[in-house]
N, C-alpha and C positions, 0 to 999 in steps of 0.2 A: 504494500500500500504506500511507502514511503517514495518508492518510486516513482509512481502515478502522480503522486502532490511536488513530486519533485520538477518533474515534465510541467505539470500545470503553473507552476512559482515561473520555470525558463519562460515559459509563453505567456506568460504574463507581465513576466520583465518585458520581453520583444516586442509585445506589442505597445508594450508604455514608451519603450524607446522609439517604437517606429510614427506614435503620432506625435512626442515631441519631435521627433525629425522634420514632418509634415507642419507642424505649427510654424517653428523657427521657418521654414523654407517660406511660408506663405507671409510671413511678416517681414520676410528680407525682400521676397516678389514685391512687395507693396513700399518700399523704403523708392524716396526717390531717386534717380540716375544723377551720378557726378558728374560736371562735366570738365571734360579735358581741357586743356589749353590748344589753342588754337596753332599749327603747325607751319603757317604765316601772316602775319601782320597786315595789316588794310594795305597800306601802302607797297606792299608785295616784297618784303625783305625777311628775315630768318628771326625769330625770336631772341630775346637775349640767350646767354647761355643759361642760365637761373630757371628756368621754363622750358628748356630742353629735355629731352628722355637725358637721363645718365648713362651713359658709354663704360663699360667694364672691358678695362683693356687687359689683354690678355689669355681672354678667353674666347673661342673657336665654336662659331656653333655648326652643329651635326646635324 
């Protein structure tokens, strides 16, 4: 019998975790979009460097 309460406790954890999953997901869905910096200037020139993506020199992507 210990066994049986024991499966039902796991699936009851699982499912507690599975609608917090679902909650968190649906209240992040609902958070507004940040938005980027613009990747040229009105007048048509490069951002400062400050407002740039950061450049990791070094490393190689694959």
């Amino acid at each position: 019998m210990s066994v049986v309460s024991g499966l039902l406790w796991c699936l009851a954890i699982l499912f507690a975790q599975l609608w917090l999953l679902h909650y968190i997901d649906k209240r992040v869905a609902a958070m507004p979009r940040l938005k980027e910096p613009p990747l040229e200037t009105p007048d048509g020139s490069a951002p400062p460097p400050s407002l740039a993506a950061p450049r990791q020199e070094g490393r190689l992507d694959a």
